[in-house]
N, C-alpha and C positions, 0 to 999 in steps of 0.2 A: 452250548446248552444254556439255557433257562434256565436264571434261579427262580427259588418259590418263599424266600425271604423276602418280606414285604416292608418297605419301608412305609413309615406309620402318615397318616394323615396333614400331619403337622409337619412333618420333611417335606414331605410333597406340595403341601401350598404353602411353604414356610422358604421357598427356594425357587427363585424363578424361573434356574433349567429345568427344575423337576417339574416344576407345574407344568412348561412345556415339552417336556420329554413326556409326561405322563398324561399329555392328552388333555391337560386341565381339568385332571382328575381320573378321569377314564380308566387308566391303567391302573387303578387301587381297585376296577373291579374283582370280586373275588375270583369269579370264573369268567373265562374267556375276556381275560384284557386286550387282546389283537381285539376282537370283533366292537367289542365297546370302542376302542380305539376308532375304528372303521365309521363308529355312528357318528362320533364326534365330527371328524371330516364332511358330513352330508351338508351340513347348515356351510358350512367354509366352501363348499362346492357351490351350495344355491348362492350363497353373496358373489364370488366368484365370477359364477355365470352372466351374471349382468354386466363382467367387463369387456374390452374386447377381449378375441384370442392372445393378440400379442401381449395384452396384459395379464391375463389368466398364465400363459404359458414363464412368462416373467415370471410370477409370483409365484410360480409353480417349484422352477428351478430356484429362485432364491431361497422356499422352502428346503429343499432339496438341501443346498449346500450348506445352510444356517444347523441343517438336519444333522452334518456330518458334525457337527461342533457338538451342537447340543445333545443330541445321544450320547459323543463319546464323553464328555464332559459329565453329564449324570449318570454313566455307567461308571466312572471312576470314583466319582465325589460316594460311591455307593457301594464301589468295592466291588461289582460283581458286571460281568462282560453280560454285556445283551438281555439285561434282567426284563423278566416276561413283562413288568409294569410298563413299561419304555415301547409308548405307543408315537410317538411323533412319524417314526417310520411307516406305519399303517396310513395315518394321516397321508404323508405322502405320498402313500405309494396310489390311495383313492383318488387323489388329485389328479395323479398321471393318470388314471384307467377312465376319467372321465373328460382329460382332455378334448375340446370339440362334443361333446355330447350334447342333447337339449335340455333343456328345464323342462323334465317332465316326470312323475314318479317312477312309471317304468324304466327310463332309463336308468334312473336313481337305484333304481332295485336292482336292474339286472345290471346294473357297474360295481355292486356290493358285493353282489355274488359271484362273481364272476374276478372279483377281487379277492376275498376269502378264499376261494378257492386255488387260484395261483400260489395265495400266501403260505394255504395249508400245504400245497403240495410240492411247492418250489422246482418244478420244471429246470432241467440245466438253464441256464447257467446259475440261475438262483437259487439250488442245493450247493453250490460248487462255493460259491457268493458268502452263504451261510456257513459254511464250513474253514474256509480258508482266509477269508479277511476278517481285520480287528476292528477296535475303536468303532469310531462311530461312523466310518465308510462302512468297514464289514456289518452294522448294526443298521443300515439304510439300507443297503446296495440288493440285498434277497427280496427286500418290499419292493425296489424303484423297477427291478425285472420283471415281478409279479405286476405290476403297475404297467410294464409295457405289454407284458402276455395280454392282462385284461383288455389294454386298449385295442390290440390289434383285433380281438375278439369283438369289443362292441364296432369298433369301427369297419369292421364285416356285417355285422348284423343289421346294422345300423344306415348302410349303402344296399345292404339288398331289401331292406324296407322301405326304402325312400327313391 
């Protein structure tokens, strides 16, 4: 579960896992810090895009594993498992769902939503994910499946438009 203890402004930019556990702020939204989370990642997807794949996909998973520290890492320094603020996994779960995508708004949108959505609903294994693993694995691992839902999704979409 989510806590709804909000560490104060000043923890959060005052700490360099928490600034990036929290999205560079993101995650001190008051409502919906996942989605704020999610916006943060668009601009990190448009610079992104201009690299190749194999570098995007690099940077993607080093995101990823750096994720597994830094979450669990400012979930502890914080006291509290999986605190709703703790958006770096949204972050990367947008990254994965737009692997291969183009530079273009719509895709942008409809890799957003289509990410929100997996996140909100966590699809096996990513209920299973959320439930059963700790630290900062089990604090990535529900987004990185939401992150593959999505992708398989645009990467359908995306082949029957093209």
């Amino acid at each position: 579960m989510r806590a709804s203890r909000q560490p104060s402004a000043r923890v959060v930019f005052g700490h360099p896992v928490h600034l990036l556990a929290f999205g560079f702020g993101a995650g001190l939204a008051p409502v919906a810090p996942g989605t704020a989370g999610t916006v943060v990642a668009i601009p990190l997807f448009v610079a992104m895009s201009y690299l190749p794949l194999a570098a995007y996909l690099a940077l993607t998973v080093l995101a990823m594993v750096a994720g597994f520290w830094i979450c669990g890492r400012s979930s502890e320094l914080l006291g509290v498992h999986d605190h709703g603020g703790i958006v770096w996994d949204e972050i990367v779960g947008y990254l994965i769902t737009m692997i291969g995508a183009p530079l273009a708004w719509p895709w942008v949108l409809l890799g957003f939503v289509l990410f929100r959505v997996f996140d909100v609903f966590k699809p096996w294994p990513a209920s299973w994910a959320d439930r059963r693993l700790r630290g900062g694995v089990g604090i990535m691992m529900d987004d990185v499946f939401a992150g593959i839902y999505a992708l398989i999704i645009m990467q359908v979409v995306m082949h029957a438009l093209t």
